[in-house]
N, C-alpha and C positions, 0 to 999 in steps of 0.2 A: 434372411435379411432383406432380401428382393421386393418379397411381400410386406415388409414390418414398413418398409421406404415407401411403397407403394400405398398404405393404411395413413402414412403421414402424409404424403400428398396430398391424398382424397379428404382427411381431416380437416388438414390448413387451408384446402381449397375453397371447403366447404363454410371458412371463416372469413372470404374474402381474400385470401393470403394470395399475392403472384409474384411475389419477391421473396426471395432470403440476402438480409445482409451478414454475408460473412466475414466477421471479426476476428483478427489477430492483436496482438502486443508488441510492439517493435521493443527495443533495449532502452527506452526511457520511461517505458510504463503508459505511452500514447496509446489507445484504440484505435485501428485502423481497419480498412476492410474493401467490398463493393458488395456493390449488390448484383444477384444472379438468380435466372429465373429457377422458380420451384420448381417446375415441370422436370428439370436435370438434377434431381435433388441425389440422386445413385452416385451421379458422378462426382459434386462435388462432396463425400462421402468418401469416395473410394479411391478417388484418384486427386481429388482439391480445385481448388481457382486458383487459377494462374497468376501470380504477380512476378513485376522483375526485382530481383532480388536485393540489387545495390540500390536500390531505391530507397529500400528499410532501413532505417539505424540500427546498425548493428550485427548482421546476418553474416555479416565477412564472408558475402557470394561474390564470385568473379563477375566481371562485364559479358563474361562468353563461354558457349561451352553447358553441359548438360547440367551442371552442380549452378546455373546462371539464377536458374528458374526459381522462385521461392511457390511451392504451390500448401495452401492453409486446405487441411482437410476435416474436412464439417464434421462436430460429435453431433450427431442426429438427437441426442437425449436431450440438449439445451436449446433444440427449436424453440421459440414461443414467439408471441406476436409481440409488434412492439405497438403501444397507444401513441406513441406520439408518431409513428412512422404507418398510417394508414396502410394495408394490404402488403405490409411488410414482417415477416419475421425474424429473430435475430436467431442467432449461431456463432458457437465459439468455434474455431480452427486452431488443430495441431500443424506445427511450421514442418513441412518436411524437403528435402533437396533433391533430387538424383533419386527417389524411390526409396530413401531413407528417413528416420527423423533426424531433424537440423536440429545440430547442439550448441546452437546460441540462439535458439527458440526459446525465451524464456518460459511458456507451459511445457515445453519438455523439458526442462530444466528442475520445476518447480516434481513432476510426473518421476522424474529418475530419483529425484531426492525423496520422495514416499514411496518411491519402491525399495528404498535402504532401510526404511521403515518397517515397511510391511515384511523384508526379511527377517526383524526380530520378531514380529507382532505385533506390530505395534502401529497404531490408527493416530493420525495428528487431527485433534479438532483446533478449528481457529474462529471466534469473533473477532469483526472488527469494528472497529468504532470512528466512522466517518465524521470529520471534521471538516468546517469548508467555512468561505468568504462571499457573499454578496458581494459583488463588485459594480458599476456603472464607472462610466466616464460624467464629470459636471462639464458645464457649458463651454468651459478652456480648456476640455481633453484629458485633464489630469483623472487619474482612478481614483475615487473615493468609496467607502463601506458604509453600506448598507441604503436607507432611502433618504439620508440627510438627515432624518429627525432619530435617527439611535443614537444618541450621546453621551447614554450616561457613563458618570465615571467606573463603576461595575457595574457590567451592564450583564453578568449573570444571571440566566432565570427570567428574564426580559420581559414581563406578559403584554405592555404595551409594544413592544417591537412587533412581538409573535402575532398580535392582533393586526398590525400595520402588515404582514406579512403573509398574515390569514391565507389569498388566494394560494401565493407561493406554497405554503406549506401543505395546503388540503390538496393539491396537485398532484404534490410530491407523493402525500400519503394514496390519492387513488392511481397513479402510474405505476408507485412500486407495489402496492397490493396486486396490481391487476398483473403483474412480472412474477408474483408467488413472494416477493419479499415478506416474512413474520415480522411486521413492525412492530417493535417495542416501547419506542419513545424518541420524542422532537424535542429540542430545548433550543435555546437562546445560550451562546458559549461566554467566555469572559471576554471575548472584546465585540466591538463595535462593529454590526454586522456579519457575525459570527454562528453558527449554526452548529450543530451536532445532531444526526438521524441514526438510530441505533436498530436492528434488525438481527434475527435470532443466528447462532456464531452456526458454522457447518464442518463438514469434512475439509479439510485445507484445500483440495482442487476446487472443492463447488463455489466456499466462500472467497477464494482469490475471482475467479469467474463472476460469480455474486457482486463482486464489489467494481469490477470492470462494469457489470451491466447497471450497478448504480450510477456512476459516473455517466455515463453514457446519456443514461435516462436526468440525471441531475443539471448540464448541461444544455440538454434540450426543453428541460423545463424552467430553468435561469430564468432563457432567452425569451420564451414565450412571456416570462414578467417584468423582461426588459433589464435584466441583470445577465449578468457573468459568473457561472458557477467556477469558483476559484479553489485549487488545493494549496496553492501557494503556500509555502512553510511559515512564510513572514512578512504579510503586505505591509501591517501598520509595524513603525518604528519602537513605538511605547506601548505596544500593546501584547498579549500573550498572541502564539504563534498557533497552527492549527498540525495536530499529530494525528496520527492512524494507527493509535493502541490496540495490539493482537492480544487476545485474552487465549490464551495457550492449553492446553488441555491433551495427555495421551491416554487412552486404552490400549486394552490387553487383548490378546484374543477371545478372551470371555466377556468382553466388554468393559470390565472391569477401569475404574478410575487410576493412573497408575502414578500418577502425583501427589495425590494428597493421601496423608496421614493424619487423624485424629489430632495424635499425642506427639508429635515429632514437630521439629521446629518450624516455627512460622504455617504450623497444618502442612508439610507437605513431609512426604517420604523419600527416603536415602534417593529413589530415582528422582524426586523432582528438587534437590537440593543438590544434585549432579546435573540435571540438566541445566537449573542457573548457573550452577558453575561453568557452565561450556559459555553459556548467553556472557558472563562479566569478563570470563579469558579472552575469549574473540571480540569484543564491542569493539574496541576500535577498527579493526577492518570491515565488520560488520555496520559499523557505522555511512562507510563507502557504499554499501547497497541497502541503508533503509534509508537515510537521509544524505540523496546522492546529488543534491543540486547546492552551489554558493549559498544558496538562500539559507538551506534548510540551517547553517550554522547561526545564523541569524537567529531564528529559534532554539538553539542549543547552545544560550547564552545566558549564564546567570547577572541578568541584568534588570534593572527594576521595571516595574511596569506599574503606569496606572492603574490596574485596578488592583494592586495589590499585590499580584503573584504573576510567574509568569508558568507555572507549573510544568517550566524545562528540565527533562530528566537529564542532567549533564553528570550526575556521579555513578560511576558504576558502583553500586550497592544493591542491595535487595532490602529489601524489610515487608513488614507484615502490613497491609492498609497504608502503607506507606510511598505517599506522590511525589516526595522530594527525593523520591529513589529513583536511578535507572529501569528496575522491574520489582514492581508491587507483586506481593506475595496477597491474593481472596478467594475462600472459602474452596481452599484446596487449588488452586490454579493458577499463573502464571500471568500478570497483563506485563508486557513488553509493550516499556514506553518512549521506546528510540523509533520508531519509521513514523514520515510524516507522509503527508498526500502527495509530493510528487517525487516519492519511489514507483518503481517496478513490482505491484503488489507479490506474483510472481516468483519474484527475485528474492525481496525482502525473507517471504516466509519459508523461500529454499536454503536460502543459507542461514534462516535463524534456526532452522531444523538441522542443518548439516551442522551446526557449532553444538546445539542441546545433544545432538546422536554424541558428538565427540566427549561432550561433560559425562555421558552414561556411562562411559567405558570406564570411567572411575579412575582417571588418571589426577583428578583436580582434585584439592580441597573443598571442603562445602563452602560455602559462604558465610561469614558471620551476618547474622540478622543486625539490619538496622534500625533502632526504637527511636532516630534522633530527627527531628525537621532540619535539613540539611543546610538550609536557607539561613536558618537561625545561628546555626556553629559556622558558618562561614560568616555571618556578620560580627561571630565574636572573635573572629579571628583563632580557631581552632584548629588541629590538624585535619584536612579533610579525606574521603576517599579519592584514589583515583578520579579524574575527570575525562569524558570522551576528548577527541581531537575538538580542535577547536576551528578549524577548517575546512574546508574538502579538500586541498590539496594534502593535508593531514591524514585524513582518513585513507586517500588514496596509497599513501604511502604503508597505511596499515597492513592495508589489503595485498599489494605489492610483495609484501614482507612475512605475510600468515600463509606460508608453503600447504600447512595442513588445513585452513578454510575452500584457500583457492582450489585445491585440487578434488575437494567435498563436492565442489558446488558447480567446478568443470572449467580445464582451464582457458576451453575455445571461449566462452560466457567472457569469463572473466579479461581474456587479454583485449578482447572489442571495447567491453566496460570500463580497462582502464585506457584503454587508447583515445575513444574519445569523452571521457571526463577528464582526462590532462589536456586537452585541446580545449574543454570548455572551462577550466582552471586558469590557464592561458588566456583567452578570449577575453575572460573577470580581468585578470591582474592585467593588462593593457588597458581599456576600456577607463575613463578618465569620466568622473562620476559629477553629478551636480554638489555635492560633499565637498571633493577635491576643489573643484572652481571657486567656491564660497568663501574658502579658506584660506585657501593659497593662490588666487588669483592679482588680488591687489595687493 
């Protein structure tokens, strides 16, 4: 290993590299980190960078005392350099305390849940499919989307935005190219100043990591166009909201597809019509870690939108090609269309794996396939499926209450998680809105 660390230093040196920033995940799904020189690249490997602990959201480390320390210890395999960070490389960090790992570390979190995995055989692949917000301030501070001139009423498929945003997006594509990203495709999304960059799906560790180091790099190239890269669930009011859909996917020890079925309902097999049935039993607490902020309910609101749809998965159902569903059933696999951009990528995909393990066990029902546009039986006043929570204080309560998620997914994780999103549930419900004022002020 001595020598393997020693072959990386001499590498990255020889790229200009005198930095590593090493990046961790606090319990909101922020990036966090410092930077440290390469030269001690063993140490922080072996033993981590020091930060203090109660600093971090979420870590539930004491002010004193050996368990104080939060130290992130560097996976050496996710060196690489970053283009926007000159002579700098990036690294991901396991959280660990006391010469343990820290289990309100969301990547060890995400790490023990695929190893519940890998005891059946079983390999989780995940895409995901980033959605995001051009934001700026105009001249009186206020946030508006995009560069002023995106307007249109569906503004889907956008080619004059895309052109308008040309610099922006060829940025994008040569930064995440140059990070190893497989890009796939750029679009213009259904609202106004709206984007979607799509990149090829991976093992669930790599792509949760994958999608922190989009982020990161998506931000920093915003700003260089003078934008705000936004996950926000629901900046605009009347517009569709922005989701982070995991395209789901298990094999088998032999490699083997272990979801889909030719001939079996909706293309999938007894296991992957067991695993949605764990994804639809648990959505509501599950809800609480993919769409864990007030906003994201804003988005998980069957409410009209100008351009037409607002393509919120708010019923839990399943169906085949079907987006008025909670999880689309394509070409044998799984998209999960509940987490939005400001979950805990992390989090999100450990406990949507810890509810799918629970559906395998075959204690569920399958689901009935859904062939209906959801949107259209609710306008005719039909009987509907279940619907997610309609809050986060809702969701919390789900989660509160799913003895067998929380204890999947770990209950150190979970008790910080709900401690404080009831503090930020609180926070909302005092907080006296420009709404409120307008309405009930005179």
């Amino acid at each position: 290993m001595a020598h393997d660390l020693a072959a990386t230093i001499e590498r990255l040196s020889a790229q200009g590299i005198h930095s590593v920033l090493a990046q961790f995940t606090d319990l909101h799904g922020v990036p966090k980190g410092k930077l440290v020189p390469l030269a001690l690249l063993a140490e922080w490997v072996h033993s981590g960078a020091g930060f203090a602990g109660p600093s971090i959201w979420g870590t539930g480390l004491p002010r004193h005392g050996a368990r104080s320390e939060y130290f992130g210890r560097l996976a050496p395999e996710s060196l690489r350099p970053l283009p926007f960070m000159p002579g700098v490389a990036h690294a991901v960090c396991d959280g660990f305390a006391g010469g343990v790992p820290l289990d309100t570390c969301p990547r060890q979190v995400l790490k023990r849940q695929l190893a519940r995995a890998v005891q059946r055989g079983l390999t989780l692949w995940v895409g995901i499919e980033p959605e995001f917000f051009l934001l700026r301030r105009d001249s009186e501070g206020h946030w508006v989307a995009g560069d002023g001139e995106d307007r249109l009423a569906k503004p889907s498929y956008d080619l004059k935005a895309m052109h308008r945003q040309r610099d922006f997006l060829d940025d994008m594509r040569a930064t995440l190219t140059a990070l190893g990203f497989e890009l796939q495709q750029m679009d213009h999304e259904d609202a106004n100043g709206q984007y979607e960059i799509n990149y090829k799906f991976d093992e669930a560790l790599a792509a949760a990591d994958r999608f922190q180091l989009f982020q990161l790099s998506a931000h920093a190239v915003a700003e260089r166009h003078g934008f705000v890269y936004s996950g926000m669930p629901k900046p605009l009011a009347h517009a569709p909201g922005s989701g982070l859909h995991f395209h789901l996917s298990l094999t088998d020890a032999q490699g083997r597809a272990v979801f889909a079925h030719a001939s079996g309902p909706m293309g999938l097999s007894a296991a992957g019509l067991g695993f949605a049935a764990g994804l639809l039993h648990h959505g509501d607490a599950l809800a609480a870690l993919c769409a864990p902020t007030v906003n994201s309910y804003k988005r998980l609101a069957a409410s009209h939108s100008a351009s037409g749809t607002t393509w919120a998965p708010v019923w839990k159902a399943v169906g085949d090609n079907n987006r008025t569903c909670l999880l689309r059933t394509v070409a044998g696999r799984l998209e999960w269309r509940l987490p939005d951009p400001s979950c805990n990528v992390y989090i999100a995909i450990a406990a949507t794996l810890a509810a799918g393990l629970a559906g395998l066990d075959g204690e569920l029902p399958p689901p009935e396939p859904c062939d209906e546009d959801l949107y259209e039986r609710q306008a005719c006043g039909l009987p509907m499926p279940p619907r997610l929570p309609r809050d986060l204080c809702a969701a919390l309560d789900a989660l509160e209450a799913d003895t067998r998620l929380r204890a999947d997914v770990g209950e150190a994780f979970c008790a910080q998680f709900l401690r404080l999103k009831r503090a930020e549930w609180d926070a909302w419900a005092s907080a006296v809105t420009d709404w409120e004022l307008s309405r009930y002020a005179g």
